[in-house]
N, C-alpha and C positions, 0 to 999 in steps of 0.2 A: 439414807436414814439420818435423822437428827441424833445430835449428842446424847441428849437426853433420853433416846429408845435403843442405847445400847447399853448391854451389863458390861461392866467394867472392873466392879472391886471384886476381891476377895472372897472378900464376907457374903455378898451377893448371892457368888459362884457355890460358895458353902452352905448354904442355907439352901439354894435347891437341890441341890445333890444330894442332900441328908433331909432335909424334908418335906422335901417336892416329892413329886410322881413319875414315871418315865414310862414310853413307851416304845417298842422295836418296832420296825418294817427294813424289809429288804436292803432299803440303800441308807435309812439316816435310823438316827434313834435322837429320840426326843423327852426333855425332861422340863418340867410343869411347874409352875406354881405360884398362889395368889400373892400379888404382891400391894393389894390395895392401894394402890395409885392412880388416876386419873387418863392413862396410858399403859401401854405395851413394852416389854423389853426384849431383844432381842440378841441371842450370840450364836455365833457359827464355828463351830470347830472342827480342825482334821488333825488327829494324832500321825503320829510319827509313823504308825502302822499303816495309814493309807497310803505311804510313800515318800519320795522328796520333797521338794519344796515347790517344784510344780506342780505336782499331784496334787498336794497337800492345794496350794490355793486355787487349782481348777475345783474340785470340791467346794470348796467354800464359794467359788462365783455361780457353778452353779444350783446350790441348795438357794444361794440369796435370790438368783434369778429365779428358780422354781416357788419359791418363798410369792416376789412379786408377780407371778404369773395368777399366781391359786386366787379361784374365786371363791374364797370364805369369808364368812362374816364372823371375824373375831372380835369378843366380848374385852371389853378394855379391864388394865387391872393384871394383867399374868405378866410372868418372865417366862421366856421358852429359852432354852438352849438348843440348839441343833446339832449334832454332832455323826460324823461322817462315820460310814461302814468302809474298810477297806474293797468292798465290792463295787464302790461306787466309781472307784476308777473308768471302767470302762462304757459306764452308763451313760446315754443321751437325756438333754435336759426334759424332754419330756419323760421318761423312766423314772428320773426323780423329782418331778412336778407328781404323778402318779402316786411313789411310796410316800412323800409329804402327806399329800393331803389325805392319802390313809391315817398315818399317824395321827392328824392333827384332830382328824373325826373319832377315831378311839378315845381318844383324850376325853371324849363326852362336850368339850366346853364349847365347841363348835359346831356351828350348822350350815348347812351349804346354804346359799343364793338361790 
């Protein structure tokens, strides 16, 4: 990913959480929202509840590799956050290729290929 398509500040982080969108599935939950830019932003997260520090960043390699697997056609202009279920520990990265792109088709913003 370039610098540029990932959230970083704060302020960002806050503005989608308070007035973005979110949605659940099984292994991730995902929170939404327009950011009128010319591009996508992206953040992955595992709280502390998904486990160590292992845990925590197997999680995050594979929501991002489930991420670059998914054949969707995402509308430029959003910030997504991704953020890990403690269930997700034991999941194969196809299980979570699977709940993603559920999530990301809920969202409405998205259409398949």
């Amino acid at each position: 990913m370039l610098k540029k398509n990932v959230l970083r500040r704060k302020s960002d982080f806050s503005a989608i959480y308070n007035k973005g969108k979110s949605v659940g599935d099984r292994y991730v939950v995902l929170f939404y929202r327009k950011n009128n830019l010319p591009y996508n932003r992206m953040a992955y997260l595992a709280s502390k509840k998904v486990g160590n520090s292992v845990k925590r960043n197997r999680a995050r390699r594979l929501m991002k590799e489930s991420f670059r697997l998914t054949n969707l056609d995402i509308p430029t202009g959003y910030d997504f956050i991704v953020i890990a279920r403690n269930t997700i520990i034991n999941a194969k990265c196809a299980e979570v290729k699977k709940s993603l792109e559920s999530a990301f088709k809920r969202t409405g913003v998205i259409k398949k290929k």
